[in-house]
Backbone as CSV, one residue per row, in Angstrom:
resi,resn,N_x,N_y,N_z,CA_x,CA_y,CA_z,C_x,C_y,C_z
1,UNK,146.895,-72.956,81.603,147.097,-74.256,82.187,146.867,-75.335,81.139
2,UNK,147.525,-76.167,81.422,147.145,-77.318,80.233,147.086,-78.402,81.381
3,UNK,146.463,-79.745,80.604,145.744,-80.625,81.531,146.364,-82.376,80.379
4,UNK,146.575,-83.438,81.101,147.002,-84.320,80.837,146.106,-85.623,81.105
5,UNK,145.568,-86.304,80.255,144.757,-87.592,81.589,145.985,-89.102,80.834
6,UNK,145.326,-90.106,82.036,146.031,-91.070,81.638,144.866,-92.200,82.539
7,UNK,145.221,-93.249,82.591,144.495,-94.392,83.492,145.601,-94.873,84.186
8,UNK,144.805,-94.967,85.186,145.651,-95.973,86.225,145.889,-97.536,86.446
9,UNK,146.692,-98.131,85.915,146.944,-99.051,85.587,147.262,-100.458,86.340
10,UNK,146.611,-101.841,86.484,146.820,-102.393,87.545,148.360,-102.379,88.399
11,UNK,149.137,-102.751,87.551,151.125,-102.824,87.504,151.152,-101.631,88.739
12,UNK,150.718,-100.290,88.519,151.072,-99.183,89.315,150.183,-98.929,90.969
13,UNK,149.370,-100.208,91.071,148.971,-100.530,92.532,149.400,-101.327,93.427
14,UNK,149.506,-100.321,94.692,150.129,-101.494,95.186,149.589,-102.323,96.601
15,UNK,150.069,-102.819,97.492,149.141,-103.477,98.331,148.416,-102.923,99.138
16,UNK,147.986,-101.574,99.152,147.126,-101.045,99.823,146.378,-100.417,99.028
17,UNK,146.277,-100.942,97.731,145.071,-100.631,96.770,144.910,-99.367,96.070
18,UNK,145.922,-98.546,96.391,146.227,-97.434,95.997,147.767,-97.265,94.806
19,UNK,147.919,-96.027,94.387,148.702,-96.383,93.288,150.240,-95.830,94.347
20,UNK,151.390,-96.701,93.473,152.455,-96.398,94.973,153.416,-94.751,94.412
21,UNK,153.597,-94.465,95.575,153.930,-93.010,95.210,155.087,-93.099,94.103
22,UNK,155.793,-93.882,93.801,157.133,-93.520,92.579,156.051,-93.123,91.468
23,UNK,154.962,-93.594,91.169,154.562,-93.449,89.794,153.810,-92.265,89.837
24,UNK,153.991,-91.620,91.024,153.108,-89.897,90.358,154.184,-89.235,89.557
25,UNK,155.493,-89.788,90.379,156.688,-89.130,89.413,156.395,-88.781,87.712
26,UNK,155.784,-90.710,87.578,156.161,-90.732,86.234,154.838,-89.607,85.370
27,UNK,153.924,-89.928,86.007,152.529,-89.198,85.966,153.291,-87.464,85.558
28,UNK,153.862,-86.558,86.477,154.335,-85.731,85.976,155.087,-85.496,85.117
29,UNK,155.727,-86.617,84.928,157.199,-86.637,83.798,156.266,-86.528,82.247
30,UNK,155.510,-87.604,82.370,154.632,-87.473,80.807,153.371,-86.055,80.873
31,UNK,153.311,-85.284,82.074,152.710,-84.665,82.094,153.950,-83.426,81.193
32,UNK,154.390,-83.023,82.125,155.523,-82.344,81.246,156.009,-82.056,79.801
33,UNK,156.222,-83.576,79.722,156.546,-83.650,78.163,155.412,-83.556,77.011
34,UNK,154.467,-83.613,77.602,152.693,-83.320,76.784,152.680,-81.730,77.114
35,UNK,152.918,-81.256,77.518,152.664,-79.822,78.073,153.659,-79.069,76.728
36,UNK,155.143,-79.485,76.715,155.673,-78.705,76.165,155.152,-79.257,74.961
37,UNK,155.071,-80.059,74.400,154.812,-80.572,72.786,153.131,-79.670,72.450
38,UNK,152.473,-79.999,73.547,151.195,-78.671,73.045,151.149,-77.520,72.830
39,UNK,152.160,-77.126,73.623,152.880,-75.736,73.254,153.694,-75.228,71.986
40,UNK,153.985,-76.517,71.697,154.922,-76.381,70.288,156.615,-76.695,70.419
41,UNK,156.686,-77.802,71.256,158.029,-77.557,71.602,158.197,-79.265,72.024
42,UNK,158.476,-79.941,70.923,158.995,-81.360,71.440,159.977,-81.603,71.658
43,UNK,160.191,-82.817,72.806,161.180,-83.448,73.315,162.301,-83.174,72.447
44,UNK,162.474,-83.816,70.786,163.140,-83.776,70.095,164.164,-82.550,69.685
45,UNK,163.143,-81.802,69.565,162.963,-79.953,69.313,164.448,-79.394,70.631
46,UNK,164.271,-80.053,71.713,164.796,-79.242,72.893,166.177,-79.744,72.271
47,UNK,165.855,-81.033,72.862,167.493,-81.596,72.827,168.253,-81.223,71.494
48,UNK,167.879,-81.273,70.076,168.769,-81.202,69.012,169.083,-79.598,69.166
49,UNK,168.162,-78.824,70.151,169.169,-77.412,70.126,170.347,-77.661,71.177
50,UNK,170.563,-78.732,71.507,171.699,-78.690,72.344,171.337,-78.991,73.837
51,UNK,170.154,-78.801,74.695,169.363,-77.825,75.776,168.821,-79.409,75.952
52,UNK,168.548,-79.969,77.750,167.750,-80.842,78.209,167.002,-80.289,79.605
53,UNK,165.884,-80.210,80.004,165.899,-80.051,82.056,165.919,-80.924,82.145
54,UNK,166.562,-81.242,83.188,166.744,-82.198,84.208,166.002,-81.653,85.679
55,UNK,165.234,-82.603,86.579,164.306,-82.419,87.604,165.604,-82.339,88.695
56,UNK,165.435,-81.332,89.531,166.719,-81.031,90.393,165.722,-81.099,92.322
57,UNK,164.137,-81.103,92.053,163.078,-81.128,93.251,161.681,-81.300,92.756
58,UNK,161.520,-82.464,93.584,159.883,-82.329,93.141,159.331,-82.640,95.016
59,UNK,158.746,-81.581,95.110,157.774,-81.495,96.509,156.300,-82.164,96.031
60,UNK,155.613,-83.089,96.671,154.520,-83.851,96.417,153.739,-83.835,97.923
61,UNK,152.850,-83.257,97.949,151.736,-83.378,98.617,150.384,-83.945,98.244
62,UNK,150.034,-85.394,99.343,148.837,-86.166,98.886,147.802,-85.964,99.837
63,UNK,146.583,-86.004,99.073,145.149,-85.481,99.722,144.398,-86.911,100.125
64,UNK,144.346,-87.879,98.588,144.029,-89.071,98.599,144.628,-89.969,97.910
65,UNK,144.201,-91.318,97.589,144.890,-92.133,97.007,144.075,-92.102,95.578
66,UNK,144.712,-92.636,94.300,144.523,-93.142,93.148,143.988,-94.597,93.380
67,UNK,143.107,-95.312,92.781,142.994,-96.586,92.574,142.936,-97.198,91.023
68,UNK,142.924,-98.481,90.881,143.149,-99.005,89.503,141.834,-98.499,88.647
69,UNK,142.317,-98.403,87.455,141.150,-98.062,86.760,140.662,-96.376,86.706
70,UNK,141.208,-95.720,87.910,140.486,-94.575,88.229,141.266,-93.283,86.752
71,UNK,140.712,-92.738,86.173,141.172,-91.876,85.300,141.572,-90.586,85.681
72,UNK,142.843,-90.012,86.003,143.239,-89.118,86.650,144.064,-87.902,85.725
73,UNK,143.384,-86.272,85.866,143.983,-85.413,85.227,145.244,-84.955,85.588
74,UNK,146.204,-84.500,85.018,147.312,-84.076,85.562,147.260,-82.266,85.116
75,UNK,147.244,-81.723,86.121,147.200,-80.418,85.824,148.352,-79.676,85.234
76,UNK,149.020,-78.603,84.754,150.391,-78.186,84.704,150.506,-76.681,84.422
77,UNK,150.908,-76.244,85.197,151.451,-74.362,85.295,152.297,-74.089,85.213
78,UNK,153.454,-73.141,84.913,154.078,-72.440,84.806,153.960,-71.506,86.388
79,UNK,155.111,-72.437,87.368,155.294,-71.466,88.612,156.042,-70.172,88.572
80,UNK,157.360,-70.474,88.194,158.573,-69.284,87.910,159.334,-70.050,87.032
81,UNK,159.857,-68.607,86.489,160.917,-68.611,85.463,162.042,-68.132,85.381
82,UNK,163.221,-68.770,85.769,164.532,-67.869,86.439,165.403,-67.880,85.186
83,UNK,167.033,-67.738,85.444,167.597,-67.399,84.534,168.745,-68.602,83.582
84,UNK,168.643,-69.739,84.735,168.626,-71.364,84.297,167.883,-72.602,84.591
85,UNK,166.826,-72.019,85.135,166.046,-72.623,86.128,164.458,-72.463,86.174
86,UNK,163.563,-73.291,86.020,161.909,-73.004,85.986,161.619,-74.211,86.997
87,UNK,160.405,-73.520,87.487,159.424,-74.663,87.941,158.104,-74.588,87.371
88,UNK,157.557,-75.839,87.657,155.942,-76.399,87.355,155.247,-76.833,88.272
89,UNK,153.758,-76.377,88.310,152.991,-76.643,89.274,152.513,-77.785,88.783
90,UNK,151.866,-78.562,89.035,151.144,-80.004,89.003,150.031,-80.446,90.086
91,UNK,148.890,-80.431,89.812,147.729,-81.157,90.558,147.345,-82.117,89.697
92,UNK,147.228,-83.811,90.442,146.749,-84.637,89.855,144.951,-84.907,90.172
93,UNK,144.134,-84.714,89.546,142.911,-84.934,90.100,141.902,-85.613,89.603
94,UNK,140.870,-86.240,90.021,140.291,-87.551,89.892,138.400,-86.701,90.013
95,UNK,138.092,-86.857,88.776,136.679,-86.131,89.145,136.663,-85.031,89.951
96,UNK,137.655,-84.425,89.247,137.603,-82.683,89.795,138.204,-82.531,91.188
97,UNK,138.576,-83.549,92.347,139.221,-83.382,93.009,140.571,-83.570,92.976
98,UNK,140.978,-82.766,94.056,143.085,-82.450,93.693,143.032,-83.932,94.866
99,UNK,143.867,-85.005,94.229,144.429,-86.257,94.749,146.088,-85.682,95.352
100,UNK,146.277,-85.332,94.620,148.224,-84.731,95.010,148.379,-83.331,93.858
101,UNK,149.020,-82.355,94.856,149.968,-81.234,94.448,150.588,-81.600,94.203
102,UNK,151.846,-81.038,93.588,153.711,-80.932,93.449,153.916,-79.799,93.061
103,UNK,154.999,-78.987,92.926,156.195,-77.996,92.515,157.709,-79.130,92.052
104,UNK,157.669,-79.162,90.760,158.670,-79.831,90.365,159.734,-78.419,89.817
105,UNK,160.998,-78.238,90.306,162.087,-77.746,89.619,163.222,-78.152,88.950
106,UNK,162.852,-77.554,87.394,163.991,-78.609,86.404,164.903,-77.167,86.664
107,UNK,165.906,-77.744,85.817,167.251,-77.049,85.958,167.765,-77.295,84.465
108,UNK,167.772,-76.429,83.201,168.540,-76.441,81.878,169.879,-76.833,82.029
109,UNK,170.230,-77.789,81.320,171.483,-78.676,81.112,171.881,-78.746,79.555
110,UNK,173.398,-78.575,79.413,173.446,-79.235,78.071,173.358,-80.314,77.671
111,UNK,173.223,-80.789,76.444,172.864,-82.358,76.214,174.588,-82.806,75.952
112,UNK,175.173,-82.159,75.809,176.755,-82.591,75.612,177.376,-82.981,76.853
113,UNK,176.692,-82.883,77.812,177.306,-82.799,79.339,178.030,-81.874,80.134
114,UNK,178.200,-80.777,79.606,179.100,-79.683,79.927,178.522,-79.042,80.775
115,UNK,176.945,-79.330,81.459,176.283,-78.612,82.993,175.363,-77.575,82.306
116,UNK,175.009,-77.052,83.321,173.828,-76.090,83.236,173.806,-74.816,82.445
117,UNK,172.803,-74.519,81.433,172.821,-73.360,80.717,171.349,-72.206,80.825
118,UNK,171.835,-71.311,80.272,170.536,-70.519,80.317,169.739,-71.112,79.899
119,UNK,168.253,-70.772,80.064,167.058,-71.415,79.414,167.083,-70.671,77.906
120,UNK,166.991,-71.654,76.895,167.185,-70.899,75.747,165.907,-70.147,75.433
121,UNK,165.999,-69.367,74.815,164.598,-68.002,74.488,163.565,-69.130,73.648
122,UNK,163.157,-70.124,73.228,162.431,-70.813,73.111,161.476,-71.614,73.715
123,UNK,162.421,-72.015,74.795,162.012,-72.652,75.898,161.066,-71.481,76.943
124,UNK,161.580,-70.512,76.852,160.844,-69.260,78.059,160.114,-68.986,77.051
125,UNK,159.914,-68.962,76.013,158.497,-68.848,75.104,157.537,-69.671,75.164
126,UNK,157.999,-70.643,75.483,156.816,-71.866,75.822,156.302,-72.272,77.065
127,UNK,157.060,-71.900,77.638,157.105,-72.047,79.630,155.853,-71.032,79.388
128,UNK,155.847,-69.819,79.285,154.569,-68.368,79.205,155.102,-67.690,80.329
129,UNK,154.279,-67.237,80.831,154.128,-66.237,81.999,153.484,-67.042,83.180
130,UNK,154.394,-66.852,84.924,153.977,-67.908,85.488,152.135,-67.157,86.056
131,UNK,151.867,-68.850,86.251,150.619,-68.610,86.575,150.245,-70.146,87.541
132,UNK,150.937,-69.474,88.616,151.352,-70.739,89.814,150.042,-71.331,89.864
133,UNK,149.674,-72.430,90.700,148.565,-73.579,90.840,148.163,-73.114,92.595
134,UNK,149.428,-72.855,92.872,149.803,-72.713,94.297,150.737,-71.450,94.816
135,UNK,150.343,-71.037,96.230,151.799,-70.390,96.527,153.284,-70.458,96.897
């Protein structure tokens, strides 16, 4: 598992004092892209082989709210690994408690636009072996 923190930022609260749900999105998106670069595999790295995911589902389940200031981990697993297709588990949590789950599923795309490709053998080298968050 690898783990992500960030702060919660006033901009991303909203009038009920809590942070508003579009920005867990983003919360996973940089979670993601920190995940693969620790692994050895940057943004840069993907695309100049040709290869992008694109997010095709993200399921989000919330426990509690985020507030400003509050410093929140982003968890990240390796759910499954198909044959153009992976998902990632994600718990965001705040002093050891899970604030929100997700299961995000990207989908391998070419960067030329020509649609969906196998996951290249690099990419499933870095993904690992799944080791879901959840069932």
């Amino acid at each position: 598992m690898f783990e992500w923190s960030t702060t919660v930022r006033y901009m991303e609260v909203d009038a009920q004092g809590v942070v508003f749900n579009g920005w867990y999105l983003t919360y996973l998106d940089e979670a993601f892209t920190a995940f693969l670069a620790d692994r050895g595999l940057s943004h840069a790295e993907l695309t100049g082989s040709g290869h992008d995911a694109a997010v095709v589902r993200t399921e989000l389940d919330w426990r509690a709210g985020l507030h400003y200031g509050d410093v929140p981990t982003v968890v990240v697993s390796t759910a499954r690994v198909g044959r153009t297709s992976f998902a990632l588990d994600f718990e965001v949590r705040r002093d050891g408690e899970v604030t929100c789950s997700a299961r995000t599923v990207y989908v391998v795309i070419a960067t030329d636009g020509s649609g969906k490709r196998e996951i290249p053998p690099r990419l499933v080298e870095v993904l690992g072996s799944p080791a879901p968050l959840r069932n």
